[in-house]
Structures are given as structure tokens and as C-alpha cells.
Backbone as CSV, one residue per row, in Angstrom:
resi,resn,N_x,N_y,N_z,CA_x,CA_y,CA_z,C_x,C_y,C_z
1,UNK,0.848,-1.176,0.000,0.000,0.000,0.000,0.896,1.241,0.000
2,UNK,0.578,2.210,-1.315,1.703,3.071,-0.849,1.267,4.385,-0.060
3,UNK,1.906,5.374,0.689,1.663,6.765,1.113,0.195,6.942,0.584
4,UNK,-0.028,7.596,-0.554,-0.767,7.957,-1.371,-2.300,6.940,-0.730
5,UNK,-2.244,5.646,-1.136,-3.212,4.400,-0.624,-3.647,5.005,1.257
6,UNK,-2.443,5.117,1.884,-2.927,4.926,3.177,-3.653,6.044,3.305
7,UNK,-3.032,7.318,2.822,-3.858,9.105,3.143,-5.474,8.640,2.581
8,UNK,-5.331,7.902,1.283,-6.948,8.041,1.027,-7.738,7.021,1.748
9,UNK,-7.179,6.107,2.180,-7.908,5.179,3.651,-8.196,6.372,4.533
10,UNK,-7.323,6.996,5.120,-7.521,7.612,6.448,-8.757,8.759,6.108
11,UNK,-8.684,9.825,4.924,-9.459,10.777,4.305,-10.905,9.836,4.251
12,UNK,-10.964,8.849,3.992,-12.492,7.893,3.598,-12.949,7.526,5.058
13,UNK,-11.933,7.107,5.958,-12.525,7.012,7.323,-13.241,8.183,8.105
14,UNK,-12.562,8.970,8.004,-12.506,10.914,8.349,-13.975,11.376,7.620
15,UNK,-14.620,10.638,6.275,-15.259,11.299,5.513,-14.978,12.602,5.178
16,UNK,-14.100,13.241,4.619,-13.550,14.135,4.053,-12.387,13.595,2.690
17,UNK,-12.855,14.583,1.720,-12.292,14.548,0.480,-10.554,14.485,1.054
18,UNK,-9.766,14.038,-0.504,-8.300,14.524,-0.455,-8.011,16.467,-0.589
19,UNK,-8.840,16.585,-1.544,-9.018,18.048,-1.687,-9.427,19.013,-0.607
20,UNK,-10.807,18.439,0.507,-10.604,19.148,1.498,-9.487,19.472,2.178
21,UNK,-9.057,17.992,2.880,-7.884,17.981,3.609,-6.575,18.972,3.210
22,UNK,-6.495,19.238,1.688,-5.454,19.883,1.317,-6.041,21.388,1.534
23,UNK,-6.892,21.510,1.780,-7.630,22.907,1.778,-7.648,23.479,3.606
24,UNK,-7.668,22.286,4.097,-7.438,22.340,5.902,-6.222,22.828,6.456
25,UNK,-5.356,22.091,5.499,-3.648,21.956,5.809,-2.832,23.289,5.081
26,UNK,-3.722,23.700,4.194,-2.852,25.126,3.504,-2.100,24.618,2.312
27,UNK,-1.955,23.193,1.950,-1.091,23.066,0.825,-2.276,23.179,-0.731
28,UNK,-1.119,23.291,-1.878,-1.499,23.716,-3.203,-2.510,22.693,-3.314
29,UNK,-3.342,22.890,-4.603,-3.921,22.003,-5.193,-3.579,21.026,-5.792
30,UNK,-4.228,19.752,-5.541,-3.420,18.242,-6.297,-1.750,18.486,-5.542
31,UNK,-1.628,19.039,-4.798,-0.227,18.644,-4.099,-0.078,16.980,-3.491
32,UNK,-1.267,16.352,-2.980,-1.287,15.382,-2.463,-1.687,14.369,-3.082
33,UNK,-2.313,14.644,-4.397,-2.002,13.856,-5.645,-0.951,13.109,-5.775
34,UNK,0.432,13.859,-5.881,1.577,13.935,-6.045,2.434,12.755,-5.349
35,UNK,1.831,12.792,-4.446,2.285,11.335,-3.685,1.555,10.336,-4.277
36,UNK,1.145,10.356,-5.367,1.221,8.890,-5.783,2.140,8.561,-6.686
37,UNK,3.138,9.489,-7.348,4.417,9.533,-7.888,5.578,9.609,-7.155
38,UNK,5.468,10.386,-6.232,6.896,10.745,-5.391,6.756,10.624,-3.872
39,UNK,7.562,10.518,-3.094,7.772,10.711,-1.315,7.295,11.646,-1.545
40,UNK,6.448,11.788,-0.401,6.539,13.534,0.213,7.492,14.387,1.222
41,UNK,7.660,15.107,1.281,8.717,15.907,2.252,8.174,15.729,3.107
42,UNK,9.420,15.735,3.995,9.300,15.697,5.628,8.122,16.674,6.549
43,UNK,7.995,17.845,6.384,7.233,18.750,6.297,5.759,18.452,6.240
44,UNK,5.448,18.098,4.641,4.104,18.049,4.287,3.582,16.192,5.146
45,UNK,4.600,15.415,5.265,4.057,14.143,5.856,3.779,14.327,7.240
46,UNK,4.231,15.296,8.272,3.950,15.591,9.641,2.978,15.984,9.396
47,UNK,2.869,17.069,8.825,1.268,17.942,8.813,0.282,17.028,8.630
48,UNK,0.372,15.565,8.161,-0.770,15.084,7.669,-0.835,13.872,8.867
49,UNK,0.028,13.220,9.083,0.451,12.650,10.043,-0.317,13.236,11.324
50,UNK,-0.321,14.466,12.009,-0.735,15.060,12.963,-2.241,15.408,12.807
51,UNK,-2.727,15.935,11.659,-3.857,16.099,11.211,-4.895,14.545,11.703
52,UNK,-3.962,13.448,11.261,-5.167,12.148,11.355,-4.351,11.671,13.128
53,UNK,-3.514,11.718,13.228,-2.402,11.677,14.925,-2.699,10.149,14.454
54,UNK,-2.056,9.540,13.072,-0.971,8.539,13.041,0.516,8.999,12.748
55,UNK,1.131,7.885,13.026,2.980,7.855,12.779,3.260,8.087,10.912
56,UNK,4.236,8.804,11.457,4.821,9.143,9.911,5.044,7.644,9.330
57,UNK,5.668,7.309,10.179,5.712,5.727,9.822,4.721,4.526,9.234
58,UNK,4.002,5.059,9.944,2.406,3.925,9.036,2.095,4.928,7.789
59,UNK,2.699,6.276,7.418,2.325,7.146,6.497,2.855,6.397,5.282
60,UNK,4.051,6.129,5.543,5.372,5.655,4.940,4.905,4.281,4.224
61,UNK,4.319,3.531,5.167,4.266,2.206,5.319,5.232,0.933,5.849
62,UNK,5.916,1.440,6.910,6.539,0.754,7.397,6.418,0.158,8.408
63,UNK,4.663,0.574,9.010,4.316,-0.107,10.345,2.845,-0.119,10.080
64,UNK,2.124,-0.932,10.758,0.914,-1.440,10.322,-0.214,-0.384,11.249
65,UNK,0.968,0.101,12.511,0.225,0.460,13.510,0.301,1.914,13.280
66,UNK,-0.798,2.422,13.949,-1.063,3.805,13.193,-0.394,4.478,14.224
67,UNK,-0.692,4.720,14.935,0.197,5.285,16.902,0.950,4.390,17.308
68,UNK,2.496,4.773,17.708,3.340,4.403,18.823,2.372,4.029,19.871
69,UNK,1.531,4.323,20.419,1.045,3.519,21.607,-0.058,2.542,21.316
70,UNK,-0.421,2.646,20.197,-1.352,1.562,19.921,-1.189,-0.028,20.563
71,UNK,-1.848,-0.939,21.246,-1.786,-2.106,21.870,-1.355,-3.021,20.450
72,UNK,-0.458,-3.637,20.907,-0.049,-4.999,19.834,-0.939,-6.151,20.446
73,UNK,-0.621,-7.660,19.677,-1.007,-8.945,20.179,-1.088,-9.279,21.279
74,UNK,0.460,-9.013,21.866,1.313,-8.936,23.429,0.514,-8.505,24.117
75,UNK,0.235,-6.863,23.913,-0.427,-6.144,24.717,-1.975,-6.802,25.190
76,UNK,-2.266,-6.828,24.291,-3.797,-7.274,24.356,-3.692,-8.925,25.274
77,UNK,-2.813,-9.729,24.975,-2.714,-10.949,25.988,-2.139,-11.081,27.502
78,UNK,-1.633,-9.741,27.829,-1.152,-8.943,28.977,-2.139,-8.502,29.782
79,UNK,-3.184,-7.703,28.976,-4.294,-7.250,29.510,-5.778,-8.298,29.826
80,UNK,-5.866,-9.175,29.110,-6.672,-10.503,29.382,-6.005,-11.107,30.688
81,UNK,-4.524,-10.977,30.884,-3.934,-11.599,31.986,-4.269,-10.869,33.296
82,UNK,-3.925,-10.024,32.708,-3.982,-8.904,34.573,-5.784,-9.199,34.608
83,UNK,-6.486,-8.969,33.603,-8.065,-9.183,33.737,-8.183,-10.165,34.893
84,UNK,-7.678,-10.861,34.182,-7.809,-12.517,35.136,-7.449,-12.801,36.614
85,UNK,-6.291,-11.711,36.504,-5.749,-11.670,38.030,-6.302,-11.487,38.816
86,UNK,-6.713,-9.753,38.250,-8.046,-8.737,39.112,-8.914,-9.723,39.544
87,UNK,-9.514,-10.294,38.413,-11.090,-10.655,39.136,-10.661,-12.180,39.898
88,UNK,-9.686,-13.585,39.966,-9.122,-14.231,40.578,-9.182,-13.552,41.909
89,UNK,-8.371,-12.128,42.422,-7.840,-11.679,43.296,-9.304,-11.371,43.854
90,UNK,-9.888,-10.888,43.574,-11.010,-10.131,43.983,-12.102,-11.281,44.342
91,UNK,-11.593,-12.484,44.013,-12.528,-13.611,45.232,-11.351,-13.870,46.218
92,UNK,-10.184,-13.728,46.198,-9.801,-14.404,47.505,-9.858,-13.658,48.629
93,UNK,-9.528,-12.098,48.046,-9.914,-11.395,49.127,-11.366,-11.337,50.040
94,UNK,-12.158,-11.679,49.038,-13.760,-11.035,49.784,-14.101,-12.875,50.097
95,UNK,-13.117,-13.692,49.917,-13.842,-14.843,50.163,-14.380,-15.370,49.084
96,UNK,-15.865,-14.726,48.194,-16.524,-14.869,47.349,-16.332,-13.456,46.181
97,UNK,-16.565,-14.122,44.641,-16.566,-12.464,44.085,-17.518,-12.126,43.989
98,UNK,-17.168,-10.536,43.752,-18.629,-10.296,44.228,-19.770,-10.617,42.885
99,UNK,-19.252,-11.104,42.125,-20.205,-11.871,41.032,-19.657,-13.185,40.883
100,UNK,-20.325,-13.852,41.553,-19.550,-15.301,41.661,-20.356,-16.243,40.408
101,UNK,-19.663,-17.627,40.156,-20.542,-18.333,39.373,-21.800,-19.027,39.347
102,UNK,-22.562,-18.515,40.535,-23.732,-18.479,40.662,-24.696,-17.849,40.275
103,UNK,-24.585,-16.604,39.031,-25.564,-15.774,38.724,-26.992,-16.155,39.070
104,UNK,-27.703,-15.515,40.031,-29.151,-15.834,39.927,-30.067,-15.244,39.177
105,UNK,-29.907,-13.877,38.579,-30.770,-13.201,37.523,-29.606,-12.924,36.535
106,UNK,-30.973,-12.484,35.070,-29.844,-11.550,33.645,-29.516,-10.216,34.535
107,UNK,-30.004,-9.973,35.092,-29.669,-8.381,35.999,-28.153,-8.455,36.411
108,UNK,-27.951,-9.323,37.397,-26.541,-9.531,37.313,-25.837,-9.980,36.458
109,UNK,-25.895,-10.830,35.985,-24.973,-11.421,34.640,-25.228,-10.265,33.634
110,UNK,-26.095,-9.129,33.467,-25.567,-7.838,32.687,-24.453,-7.315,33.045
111,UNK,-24.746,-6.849,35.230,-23.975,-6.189,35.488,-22.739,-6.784,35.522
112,UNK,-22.588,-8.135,35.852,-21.099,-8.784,36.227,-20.262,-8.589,34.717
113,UNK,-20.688,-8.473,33.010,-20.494,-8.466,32.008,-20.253,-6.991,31.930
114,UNK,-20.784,-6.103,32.195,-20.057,-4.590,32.508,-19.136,-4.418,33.269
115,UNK,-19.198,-4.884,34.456,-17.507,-4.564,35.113,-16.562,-5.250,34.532
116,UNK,-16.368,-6.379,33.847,-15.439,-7.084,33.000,-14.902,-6.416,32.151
117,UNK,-16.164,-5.747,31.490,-15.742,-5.156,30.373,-15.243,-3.451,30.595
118,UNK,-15.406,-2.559,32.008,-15.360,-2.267,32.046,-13.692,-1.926,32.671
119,UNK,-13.277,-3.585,33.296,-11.901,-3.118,34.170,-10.946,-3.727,32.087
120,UNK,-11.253,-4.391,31.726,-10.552,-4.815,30.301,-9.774,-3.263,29.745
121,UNK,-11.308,-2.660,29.611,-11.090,-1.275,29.086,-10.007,0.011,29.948
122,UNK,-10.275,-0.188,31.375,-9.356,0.276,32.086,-7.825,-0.161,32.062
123,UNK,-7.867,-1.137,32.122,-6.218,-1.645,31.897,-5.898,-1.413,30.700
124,UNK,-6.121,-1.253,29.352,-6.123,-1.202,28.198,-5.665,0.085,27.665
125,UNK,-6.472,1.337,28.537,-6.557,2.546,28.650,-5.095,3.675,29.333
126,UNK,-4.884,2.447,30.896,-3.414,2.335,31.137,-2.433,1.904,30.534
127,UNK,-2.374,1.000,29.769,-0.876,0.367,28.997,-1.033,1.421,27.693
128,UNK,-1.836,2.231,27.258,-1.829,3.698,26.165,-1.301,4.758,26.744
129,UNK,-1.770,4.415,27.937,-1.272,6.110,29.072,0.516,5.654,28.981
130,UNK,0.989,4.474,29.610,2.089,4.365,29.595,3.190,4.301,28.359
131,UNK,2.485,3.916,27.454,3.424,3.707,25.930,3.351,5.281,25.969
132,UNK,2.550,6.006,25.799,2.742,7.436,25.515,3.562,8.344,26.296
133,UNK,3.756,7.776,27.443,4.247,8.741,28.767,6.030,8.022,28.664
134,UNK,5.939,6.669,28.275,7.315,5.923,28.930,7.876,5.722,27.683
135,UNK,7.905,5.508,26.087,8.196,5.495,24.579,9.433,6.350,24.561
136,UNK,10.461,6.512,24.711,11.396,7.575,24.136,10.836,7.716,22.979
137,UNK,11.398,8.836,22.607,10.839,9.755,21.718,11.695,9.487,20.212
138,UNK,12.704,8.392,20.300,13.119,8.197,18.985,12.373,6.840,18.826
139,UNK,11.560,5.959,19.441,10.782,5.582,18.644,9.175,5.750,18.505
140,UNK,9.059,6.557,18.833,7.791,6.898,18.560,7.228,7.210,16.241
């Protein structure tokens, strides 16, 4: 997929033209055309890069992932783990959890299916806070 391919993915997600976008950013007309013949300068690939806040690098095509902090495979099997811990931990302490495998109504088995999904999303939310905060800045 080249430069050119990924900007008009990201512009079609965005629902906005290539032409808007060039009209947002201040550059010429059909300037971003142009990348479907040539690199673009360093310059005009940040601006666009920052505009959608993916990596110059997935601009490029050299990474699949659009953000330095984006969760990989790893990540995501890290976070199923600690999931597991939490709620493990959270019967030995109280004895019982507090949604144990006894559901007696859908009322609970809604709610016990929201806090799951709700601590998943929390840990998930932390390992983004940290790639962003802890990443040196040459690989980002």
C-alpha cells in the first residue's frame, strides 16, 4: 500500500475529500495527488500525520500500527492476563466475588459483564497512558 493508498484510507474514514484535507492543511492544489508519484517531504508528511495523529511511519508504510502507543497482540494478551488476576484476586480477598458463578438473575450477569468489560477497558486505557508517557521519543 503506498503513502498515497494509506492518506486516502484515512481521508475515507474521516469522511472528508483529499481536496478538502489539502484545503485544511494550507497546501497547493493536487499537491497530495503527487504522492502517488513521489515521497513527500518531511514537512508536508507531519502535517498530515498530525492532522489524522498517526505515525509518519504507518504514512510511509513501514508499520501497520497507526500510533506508537497503539496495543499490539502482546499487549492485548497482557491485559486478558492482569483481567484474570483482578477478578481471581477479587474472590480471595472477599472470600466470594462479588459476582460469583452463581448468577441468579440476567440483571446480574448484565452487570457482572459490565464490570469485565469495564476493568478490560481500564487496563487497556493504562498500557496507552504508559506507551505514551514511557516510549522515548526516537521511537515513537
Amino acid at each position: 500500500m503506498t503513502t498515497f493508498d494509506r492518506l486516502k484510507k484515512l481521508c475515507e474514514e474521516q469522511k472528508i475529500s483529499i481536496v478538502e484535507l489539502e484545503e485544511k492543511l494550507g497546501f497547493g492544489r493536487n499537491s497530495l495527488y503527487n504522492w502517488k508519484k513521489k515521497t513527500p517531504n518531511g514537512s508536508s508528511l507531519q502535517k498530515v500525520a498530525d492532522f489524522f495523529d498517526v505515525s509518519t511511519d504507518y504514512l510511509l508504510g513501514r508499520t501497520d500500527k497507526k500510533r506508537y502507543y497503539d496495543l499490539t497482540e502482546k499487549d492485548e494478551k497482557e491485559v486478558e492476563e492482569e483481567l484474570e488476576r483482578i477478578l481471581k484476586n477479587s474472590e480471595s480477598n472477599f472470600g466470594h466475588a462479588a459476582f460469583d458463578g452463581n448468577i441468579p438473575s440476567e440483571t446480574d450477569k448484565e452487570d457482572y459483564e459490565m464490570y469485565v468489560a469495564a476493568m478490560r477497558d481500564a487496563i487497556r486505557l493504562h498500557k496507552r497512558l504508559a506507551k505514551k508517557k514511557f516510549t522515548p521519543k526516537k521511537y515513537r
